[in-house]
LOBAVO-987376 format. One record per residue (C-alpha): chain; x negated, y negated, z negated; residue number from 1. Coordinates in pm, whole numbers, plus 32768, in hexadecimal, padded with zeros to 4 digits. Each point is the difference from the previous one (the first is absolute). Example, Ala and Ser with C-alpha at 12.3 -4.5 7.8 and 13.67 -1.06 7.14 Angstrom:
BEGIN
<rec unit="A" xx="7B32" yy="81C2" zz="7CF4" pos="1"/>
<rec unit="A" xx="7F77" yy="7EA8" zz="8042" pos="2"/>
This chain:
BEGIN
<rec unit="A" xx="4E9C" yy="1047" zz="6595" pos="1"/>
<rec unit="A" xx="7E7E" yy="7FD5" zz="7FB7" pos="2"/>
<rec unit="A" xx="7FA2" yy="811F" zz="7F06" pos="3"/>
<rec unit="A" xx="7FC8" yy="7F52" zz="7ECF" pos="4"/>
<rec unit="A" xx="7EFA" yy="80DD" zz="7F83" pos="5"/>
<rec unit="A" xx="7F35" yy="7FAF" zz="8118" pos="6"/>
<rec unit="A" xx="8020" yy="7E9C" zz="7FAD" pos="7"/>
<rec unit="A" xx="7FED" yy="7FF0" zz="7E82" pos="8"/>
<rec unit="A" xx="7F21" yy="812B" zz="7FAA" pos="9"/>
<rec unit="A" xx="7EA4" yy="7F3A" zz="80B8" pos="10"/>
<rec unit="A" xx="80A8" yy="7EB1" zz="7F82" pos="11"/>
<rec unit="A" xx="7FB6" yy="80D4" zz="7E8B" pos="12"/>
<rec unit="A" xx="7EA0" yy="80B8" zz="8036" pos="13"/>
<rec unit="A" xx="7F84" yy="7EDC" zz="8101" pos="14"/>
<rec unit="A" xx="8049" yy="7ED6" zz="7F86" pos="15"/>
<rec unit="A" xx="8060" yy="803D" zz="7E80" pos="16"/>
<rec unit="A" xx="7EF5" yy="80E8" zz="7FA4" pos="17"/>
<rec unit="A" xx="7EB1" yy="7F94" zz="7FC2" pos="18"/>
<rec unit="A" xx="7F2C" yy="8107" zz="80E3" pos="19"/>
<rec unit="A" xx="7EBC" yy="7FF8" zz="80DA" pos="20"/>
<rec unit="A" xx="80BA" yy="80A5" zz="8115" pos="21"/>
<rec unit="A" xx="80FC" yy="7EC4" zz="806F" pos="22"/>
<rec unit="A" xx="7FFE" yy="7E6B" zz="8009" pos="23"/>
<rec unit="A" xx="812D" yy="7F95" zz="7F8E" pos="24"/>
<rec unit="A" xx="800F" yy="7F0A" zz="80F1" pos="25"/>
<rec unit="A" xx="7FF2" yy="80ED" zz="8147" pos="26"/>
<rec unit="A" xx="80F7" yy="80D8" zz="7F5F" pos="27"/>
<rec unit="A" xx="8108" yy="7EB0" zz="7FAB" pos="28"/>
<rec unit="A" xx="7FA1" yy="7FBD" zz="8181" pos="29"/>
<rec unit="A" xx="8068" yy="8109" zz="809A" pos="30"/>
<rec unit="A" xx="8163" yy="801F" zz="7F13" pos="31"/>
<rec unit="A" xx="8071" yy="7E95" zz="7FEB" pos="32"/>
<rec unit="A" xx="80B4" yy="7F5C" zz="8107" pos="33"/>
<rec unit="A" xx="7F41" yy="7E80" zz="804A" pos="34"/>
<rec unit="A" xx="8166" yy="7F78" zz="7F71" pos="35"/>
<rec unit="A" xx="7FF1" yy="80AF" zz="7ED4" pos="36"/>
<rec unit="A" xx="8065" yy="7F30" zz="7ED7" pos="37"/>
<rec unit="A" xx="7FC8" yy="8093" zz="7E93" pos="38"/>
<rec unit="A" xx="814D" yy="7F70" zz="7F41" pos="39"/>
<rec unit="A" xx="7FB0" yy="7FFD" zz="7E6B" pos="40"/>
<rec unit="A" xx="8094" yy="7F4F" zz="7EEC" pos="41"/>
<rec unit="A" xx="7F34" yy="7ED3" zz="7FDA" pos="42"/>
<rec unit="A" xx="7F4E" yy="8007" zz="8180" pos="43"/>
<rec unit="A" xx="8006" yy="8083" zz="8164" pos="44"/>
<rec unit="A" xx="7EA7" yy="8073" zz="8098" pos="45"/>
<rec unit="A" xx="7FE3" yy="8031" zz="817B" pos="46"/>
<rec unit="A" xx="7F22" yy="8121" zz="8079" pos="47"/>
<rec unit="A" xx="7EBC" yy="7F46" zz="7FD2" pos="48"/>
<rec unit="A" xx="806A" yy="7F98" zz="7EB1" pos="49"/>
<rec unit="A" xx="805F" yy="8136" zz="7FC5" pos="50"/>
<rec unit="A" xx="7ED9" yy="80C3" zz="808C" pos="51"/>
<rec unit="A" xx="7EEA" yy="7EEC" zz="7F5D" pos="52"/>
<rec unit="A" xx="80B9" yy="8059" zz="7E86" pos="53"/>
<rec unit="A" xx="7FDC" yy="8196" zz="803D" pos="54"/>
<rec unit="A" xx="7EB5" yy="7FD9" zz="8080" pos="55"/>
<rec unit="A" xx="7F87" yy="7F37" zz="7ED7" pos="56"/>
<rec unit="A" xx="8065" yy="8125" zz="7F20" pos="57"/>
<rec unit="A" xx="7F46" yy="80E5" zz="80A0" pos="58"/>
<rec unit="A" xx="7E8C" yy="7F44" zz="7FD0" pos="59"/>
């Protein structure tokens, strides 16, 4: 098994946190399989939807 630290711990400071040091987008990238499908309550969001939300946050 994939150490999850690995995974969620640059998922976090990459993509989560607002920083000067990462793009959100590179960092979702490089941790998100291309079938990746985001399952919430009202809506599912592939990667790109996914990685387009995250990266508005951060502007």
């Amino acid at each position: 098994m994939t150490n999850l630290k690995s995974i969620v711990l640059p998922f976090y400071q990459g993509a989560l946190t607002v920083n000067t040091e990462t793009n959100p987008a590179d960092v979702l990238n490089s941790i998100l399989g291309d079938n990746f499908i985001s399952e919430g309550t009202v809506d599912n969001k592939n990667k790109e939807q996914l990685i387009g939300q995250l990266g508005f946050f951060g502007t």
